[in-house]
MDAnalysis code that builds the backbone (N, CA, C; Angstrom):
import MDAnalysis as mda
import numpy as np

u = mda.Universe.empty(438, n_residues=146, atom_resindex=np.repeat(np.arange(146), 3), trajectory=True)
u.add_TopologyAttr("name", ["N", "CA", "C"] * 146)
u.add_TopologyAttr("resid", np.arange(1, 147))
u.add_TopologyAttr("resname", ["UNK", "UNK", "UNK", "UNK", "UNK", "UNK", "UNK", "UNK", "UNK", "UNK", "UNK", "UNK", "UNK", "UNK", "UNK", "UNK", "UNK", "UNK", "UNK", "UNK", "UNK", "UNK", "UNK", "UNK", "UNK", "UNK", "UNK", "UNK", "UNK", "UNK", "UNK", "UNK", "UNK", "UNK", "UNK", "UNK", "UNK", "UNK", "UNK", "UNK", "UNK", "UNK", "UNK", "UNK", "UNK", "UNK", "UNK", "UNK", "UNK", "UNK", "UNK", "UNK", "UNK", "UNK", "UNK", "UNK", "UNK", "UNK", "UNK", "UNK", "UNK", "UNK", "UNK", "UNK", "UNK", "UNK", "UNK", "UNK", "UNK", "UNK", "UNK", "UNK", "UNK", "UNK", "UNK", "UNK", "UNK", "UNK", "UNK", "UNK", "UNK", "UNK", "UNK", "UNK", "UNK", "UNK", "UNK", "UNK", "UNK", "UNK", "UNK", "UNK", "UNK", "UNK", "UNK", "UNK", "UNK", "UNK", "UNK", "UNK", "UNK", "UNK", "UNK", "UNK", "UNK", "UNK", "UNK", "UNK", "UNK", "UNK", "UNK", "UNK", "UNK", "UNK", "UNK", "UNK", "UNK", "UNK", "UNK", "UNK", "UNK", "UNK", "UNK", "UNK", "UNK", "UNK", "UNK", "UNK", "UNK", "UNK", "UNK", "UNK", "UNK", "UNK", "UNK", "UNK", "UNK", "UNK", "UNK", "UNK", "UNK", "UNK", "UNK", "UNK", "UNK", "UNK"])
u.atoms.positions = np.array([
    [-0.358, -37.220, 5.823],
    [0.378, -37.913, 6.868],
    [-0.550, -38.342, 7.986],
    [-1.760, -37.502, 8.199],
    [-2.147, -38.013, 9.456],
    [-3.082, -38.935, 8.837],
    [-3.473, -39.073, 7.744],
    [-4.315, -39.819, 7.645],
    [-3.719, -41.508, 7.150],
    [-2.637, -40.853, 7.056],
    [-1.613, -42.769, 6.972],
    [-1.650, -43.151, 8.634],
    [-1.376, -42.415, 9.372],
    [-1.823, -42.755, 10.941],
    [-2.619, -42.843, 11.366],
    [-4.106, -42.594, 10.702],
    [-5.373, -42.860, 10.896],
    [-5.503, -43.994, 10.407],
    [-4.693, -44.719, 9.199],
    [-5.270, -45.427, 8.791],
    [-4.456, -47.128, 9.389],
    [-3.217, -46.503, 9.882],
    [-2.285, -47.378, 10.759],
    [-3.205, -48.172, 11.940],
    [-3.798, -47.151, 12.308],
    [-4.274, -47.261, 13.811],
    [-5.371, -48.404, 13.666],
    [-6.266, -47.776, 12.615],
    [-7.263, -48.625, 11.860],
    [-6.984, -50.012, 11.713],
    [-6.382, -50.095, 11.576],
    [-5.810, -51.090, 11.294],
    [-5.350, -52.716, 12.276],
    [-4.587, -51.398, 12.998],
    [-4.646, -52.345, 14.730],
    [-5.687, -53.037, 15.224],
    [-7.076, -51.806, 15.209],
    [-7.903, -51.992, 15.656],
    [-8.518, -53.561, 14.914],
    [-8.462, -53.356, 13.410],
    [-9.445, -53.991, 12.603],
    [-8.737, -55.793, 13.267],
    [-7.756, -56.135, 13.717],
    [-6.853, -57.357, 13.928],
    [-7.309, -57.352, 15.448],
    [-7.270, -56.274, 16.208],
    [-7.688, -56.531, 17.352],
    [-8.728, -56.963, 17.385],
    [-10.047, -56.554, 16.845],
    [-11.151, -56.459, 16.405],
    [-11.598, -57.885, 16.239],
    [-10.500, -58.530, 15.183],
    [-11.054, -59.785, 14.572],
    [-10.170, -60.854, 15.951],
    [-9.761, -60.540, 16.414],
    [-9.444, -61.260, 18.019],
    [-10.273, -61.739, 18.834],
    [-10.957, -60.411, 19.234],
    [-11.694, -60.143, 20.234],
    [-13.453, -60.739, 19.787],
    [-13.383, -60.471, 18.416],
    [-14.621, -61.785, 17.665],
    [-14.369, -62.491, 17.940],
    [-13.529, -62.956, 17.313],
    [-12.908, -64.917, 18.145],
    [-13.659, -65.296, 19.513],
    [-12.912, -64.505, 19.939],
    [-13.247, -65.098, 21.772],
    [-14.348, -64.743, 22.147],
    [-15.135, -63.674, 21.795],
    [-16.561, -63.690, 22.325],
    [-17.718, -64.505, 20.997],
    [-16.607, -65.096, 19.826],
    [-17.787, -65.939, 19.347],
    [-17.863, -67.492, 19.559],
    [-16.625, -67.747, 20.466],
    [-16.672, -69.045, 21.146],
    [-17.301, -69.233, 22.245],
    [-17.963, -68.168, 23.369],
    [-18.982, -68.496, 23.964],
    [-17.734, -68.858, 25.380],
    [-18.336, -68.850, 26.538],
    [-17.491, -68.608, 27.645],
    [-16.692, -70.013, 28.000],
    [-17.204, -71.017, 27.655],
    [-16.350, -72.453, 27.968],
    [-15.938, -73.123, 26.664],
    [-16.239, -72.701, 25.313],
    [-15.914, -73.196, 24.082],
    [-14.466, -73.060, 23.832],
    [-14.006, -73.936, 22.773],
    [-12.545, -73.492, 22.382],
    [-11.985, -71.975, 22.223],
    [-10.811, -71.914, 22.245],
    [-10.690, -70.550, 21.586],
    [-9.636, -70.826, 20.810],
    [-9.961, -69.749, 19.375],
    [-8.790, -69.376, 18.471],
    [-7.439, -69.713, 18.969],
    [-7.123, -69.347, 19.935],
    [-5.462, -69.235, 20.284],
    [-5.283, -68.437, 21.375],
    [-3.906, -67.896, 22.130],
    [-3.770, -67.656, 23.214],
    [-4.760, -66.138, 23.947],
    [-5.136, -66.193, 24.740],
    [-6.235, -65.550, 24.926],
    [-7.511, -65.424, 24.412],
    [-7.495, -65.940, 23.423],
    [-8.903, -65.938, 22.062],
    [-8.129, -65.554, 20.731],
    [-7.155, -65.279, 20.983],
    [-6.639, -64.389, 19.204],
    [-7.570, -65.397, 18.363],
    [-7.734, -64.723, 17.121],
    [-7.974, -64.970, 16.030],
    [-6.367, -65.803, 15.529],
    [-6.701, -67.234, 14.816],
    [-5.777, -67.748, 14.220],
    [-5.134, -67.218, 12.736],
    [-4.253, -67.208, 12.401],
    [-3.627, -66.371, 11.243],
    [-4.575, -66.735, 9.962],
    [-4.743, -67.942, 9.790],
    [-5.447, -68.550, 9.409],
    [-7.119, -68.129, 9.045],
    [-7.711, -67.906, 10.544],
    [-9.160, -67.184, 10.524],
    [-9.170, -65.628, 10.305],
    [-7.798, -65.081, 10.370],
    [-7.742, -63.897, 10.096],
    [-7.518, -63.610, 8.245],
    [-6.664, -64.421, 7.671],
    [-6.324, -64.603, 6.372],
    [-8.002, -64.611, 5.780],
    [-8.734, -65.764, 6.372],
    [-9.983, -66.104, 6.009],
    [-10.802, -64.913, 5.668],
    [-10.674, -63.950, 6.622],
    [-11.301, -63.037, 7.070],
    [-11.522, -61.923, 5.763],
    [-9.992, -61.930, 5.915],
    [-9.458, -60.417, 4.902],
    [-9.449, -61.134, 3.526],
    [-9.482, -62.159, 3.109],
    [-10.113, -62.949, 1.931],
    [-11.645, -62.061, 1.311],
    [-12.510, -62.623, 2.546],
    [-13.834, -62.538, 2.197],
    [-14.101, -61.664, 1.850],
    [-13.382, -60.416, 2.898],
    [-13.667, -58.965, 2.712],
    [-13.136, -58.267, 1.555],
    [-12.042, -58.927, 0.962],
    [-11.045, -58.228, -0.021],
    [-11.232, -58.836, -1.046],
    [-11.251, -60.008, -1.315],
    [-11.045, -60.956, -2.296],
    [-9.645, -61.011, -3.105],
    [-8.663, -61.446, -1.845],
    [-7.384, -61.871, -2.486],
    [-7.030, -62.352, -3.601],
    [-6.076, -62.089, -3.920],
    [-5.780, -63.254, -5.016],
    [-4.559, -64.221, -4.106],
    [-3.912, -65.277, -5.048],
    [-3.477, -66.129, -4.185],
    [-2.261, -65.858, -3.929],
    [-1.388, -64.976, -4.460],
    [-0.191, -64.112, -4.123],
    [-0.311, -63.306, -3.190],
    [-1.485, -63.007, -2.719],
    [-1.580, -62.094, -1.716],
    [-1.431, -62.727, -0.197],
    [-2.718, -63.617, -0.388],
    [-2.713, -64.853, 0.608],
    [-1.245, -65.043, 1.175],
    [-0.518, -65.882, 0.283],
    [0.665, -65.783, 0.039],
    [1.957, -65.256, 0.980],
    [1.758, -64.027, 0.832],
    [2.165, -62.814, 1.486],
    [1.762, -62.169, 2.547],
    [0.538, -62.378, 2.659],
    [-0.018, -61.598, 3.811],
    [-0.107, -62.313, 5.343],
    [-0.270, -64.022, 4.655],
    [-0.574, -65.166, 5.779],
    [1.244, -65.088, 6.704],
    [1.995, -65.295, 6.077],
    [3.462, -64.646, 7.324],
    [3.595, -63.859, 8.140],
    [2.520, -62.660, 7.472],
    [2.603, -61.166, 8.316],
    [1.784, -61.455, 9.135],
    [0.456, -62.304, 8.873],
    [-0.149, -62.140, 10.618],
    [0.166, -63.544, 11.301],
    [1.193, -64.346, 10.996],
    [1.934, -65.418, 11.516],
    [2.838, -64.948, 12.558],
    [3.440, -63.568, 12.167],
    [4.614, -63.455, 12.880],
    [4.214, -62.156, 13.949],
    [2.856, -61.594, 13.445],
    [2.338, -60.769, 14.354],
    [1.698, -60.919, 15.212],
    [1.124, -62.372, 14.973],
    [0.792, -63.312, 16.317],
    [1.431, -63.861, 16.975],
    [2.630, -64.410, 16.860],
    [3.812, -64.673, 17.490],
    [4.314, -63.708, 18.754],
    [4.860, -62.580, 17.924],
    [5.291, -61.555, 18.592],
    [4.140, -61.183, 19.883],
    [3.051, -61.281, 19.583],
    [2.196, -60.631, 20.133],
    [1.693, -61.154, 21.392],
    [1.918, -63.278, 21.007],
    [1.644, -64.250, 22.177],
    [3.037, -64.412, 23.026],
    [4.269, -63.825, 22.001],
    [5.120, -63.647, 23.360],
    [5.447, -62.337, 24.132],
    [4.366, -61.467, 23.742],
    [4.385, -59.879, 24.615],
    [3.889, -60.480, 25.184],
    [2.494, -61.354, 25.320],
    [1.700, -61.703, 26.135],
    [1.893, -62.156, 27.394],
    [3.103, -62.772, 27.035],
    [3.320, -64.319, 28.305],
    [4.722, -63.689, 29.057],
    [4.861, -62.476, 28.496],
    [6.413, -61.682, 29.374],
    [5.716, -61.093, 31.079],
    [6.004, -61.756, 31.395],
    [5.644, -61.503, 32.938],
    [6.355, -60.234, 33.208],
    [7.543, -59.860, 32.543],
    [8.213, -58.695, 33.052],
    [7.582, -57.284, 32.501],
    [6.827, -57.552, 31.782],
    [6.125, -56.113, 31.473],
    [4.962, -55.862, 31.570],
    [4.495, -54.820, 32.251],
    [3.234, -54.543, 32.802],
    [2.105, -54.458, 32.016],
    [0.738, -55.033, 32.385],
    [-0.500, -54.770, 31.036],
    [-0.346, -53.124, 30.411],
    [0.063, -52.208, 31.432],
    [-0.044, -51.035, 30.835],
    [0.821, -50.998, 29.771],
    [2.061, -51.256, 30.120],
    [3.280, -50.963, 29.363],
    [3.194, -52.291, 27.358],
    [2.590, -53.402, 28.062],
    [2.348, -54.606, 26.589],
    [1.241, -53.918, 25.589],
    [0.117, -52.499, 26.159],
    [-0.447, -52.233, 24.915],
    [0.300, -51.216, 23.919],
    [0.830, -50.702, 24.407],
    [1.695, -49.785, 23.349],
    [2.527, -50.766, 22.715],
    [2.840, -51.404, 23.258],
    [4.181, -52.642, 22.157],
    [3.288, -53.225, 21.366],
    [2.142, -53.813, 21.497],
    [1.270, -54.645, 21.018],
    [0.897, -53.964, 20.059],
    [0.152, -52.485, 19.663],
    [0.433, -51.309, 19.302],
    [1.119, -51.359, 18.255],
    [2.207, -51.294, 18.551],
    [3.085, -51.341, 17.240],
    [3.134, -52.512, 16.471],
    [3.045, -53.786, 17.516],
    [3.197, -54.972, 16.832],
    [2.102, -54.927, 15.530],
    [1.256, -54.688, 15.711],
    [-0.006, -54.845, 14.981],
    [-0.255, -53.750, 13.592],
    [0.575, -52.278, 14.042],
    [0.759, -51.346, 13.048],
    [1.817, -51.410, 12.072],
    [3.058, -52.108, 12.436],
    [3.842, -52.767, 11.285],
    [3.254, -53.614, 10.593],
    [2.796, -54.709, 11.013],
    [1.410, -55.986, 10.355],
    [0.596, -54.982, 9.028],
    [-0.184, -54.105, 9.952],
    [-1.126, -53.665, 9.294],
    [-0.405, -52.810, 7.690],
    [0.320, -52.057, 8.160],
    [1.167, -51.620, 6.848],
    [2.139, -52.529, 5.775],
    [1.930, -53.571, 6.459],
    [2.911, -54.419, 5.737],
    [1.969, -54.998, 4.571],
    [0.853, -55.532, 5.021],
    [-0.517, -56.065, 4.694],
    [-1.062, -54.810, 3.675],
    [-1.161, -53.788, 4.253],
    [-2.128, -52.542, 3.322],
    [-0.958, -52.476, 2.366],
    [0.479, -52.413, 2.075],
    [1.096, -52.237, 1.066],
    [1.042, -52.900, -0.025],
    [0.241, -54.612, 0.217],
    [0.433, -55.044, -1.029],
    [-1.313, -55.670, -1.930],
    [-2.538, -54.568, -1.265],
    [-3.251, -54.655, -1.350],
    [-3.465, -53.740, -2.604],
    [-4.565, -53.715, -3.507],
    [-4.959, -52.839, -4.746],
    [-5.338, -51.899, -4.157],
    [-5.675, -50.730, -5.173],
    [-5.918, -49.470, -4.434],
    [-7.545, -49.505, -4.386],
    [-8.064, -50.494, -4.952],
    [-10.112, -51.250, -4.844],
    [-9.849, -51.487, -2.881],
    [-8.814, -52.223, -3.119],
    [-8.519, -53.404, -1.704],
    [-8.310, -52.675, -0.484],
    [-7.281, -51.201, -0.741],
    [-7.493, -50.553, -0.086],
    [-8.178, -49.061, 0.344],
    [-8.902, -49.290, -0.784],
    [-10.415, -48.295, 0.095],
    [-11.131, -49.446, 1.242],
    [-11.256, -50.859, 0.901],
    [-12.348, -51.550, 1.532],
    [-11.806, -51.609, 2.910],
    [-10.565, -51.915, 2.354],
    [-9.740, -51.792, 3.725],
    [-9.858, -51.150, 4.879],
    [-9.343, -49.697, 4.038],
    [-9.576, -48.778, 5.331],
    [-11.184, -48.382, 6.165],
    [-12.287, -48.597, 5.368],
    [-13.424, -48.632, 5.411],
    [-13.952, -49.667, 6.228],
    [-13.353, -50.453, 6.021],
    [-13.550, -51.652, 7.036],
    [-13.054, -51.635, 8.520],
    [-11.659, -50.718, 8.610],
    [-10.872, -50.752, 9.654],
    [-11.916, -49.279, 10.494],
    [-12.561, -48.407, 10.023],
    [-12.821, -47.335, 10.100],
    [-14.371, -48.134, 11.296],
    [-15.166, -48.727, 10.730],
    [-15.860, -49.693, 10.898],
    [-15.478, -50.393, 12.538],
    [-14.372, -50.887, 12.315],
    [-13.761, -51.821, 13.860],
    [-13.464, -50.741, 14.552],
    [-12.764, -49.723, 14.320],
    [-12.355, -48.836, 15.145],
    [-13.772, -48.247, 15.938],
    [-14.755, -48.249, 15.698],
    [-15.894, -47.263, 16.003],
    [-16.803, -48.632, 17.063],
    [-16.169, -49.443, 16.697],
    [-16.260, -51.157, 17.634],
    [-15.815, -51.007, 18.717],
    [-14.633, -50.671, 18.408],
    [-13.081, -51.231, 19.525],
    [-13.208, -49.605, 20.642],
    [-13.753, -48.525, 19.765],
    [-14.029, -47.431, 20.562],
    [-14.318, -47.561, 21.761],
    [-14.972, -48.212, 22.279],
    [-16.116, -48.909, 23.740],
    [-15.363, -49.408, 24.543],
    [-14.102, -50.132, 24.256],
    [-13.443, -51.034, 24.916],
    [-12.319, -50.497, 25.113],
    [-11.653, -50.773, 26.239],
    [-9.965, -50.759, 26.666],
    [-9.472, -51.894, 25.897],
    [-8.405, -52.206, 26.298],
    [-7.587, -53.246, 25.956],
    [-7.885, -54.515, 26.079],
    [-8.457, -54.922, 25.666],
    [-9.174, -56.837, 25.905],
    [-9.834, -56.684, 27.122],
    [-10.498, -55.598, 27.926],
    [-11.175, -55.097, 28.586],
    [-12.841, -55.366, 28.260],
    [-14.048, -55.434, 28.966],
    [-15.326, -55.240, 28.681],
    [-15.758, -53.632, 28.424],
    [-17.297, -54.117, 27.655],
    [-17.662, -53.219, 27.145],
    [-17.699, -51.753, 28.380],
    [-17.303, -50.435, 28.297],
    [-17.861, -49.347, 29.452],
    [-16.343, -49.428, 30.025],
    [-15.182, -50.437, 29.281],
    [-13.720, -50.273, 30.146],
    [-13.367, -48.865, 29.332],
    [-11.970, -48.194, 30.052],
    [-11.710, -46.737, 29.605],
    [-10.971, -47.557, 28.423],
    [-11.377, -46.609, 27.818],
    [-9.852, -46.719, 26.395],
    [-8.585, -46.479, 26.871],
    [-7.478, -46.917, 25.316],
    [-6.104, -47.325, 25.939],
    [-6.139, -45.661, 25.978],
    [-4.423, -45.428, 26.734],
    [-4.000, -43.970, 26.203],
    [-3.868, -43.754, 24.944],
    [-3.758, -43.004, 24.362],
    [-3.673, -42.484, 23.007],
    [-2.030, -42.675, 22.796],
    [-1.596, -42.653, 21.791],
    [-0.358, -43.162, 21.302],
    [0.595, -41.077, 21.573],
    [1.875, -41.121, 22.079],
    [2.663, -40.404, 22.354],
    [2.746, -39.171, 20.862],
    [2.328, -38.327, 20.695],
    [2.264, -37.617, 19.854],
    [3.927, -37.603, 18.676],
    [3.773, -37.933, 17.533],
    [4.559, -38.318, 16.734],
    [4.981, -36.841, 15.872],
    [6.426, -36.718, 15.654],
    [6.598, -35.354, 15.032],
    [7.831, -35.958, 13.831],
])
């Protein structure tokens, strides 16, 4: 069990991860991916392609899930009524349903690389707060789950 929540989290990270590439690989006045820098569903699909080597049913399937997890995620963004503290835990989840939705219909090859990969971003994303610079505190830790 904890390690399906290790690997949840992983997961977040690995999407946050490929975000936060985006925007610091466009350089400070260049385009960006999408709202704030996200990574486009698209460059993210690309992504988990290269790394996984989909097949085209997967693609398929997987390109909705980070369609609608970017969605959700650019309208946590733009809710003026909820505080940065309070949008990373939602965001949080937004991204850990994604991620399980995605790891469920991956091979069990697909998901070792997977999690290995996410294991990888997480040890990235370690350094950083929330779309924060490098030396910002990390988020809080997620509310202990029973």
């Amino acid at each position: 069990m904890k390690l399906s929540k290790f690997a949840i989290l992983a997961g977040l990270l690995l999407v946050a991860a490929l975000s936060f590439a985006q925007m610091e690989g466009q350089g400070e006045h260049g385009p960006r991916g999408g709202h704030h820098g996200m990574a486009s569903a698209d460059d993210q699909l690309k992504h988990l392609d290269k790394e996984l080597s989909l097949t085209a049913d997967q693609k398929t399937q997987i390109k909705p899930i980070l369609e609608d997890a970017q969605a959700q995620s650019k309208k946590l963004m733009e809710d003026d009524s909820i505080s940065r503290e309070d949008k990373w835990p939602k965001m949080r989840e937004i991204h850990e349903a994604s991620n399980t939705k995605i790891r469920a219909l991956l091979t069990d090859a697909q998901q070792k690389k997977w999690d290995t990969m996410q294991k990888e971003h997480q040890g990235h994303m370690g350094h950083r707060g929330p779309g924060g610079p490098e030396g910002a505190p990390p988020p809080p830790p997620p509310p202990p789950q029973q």
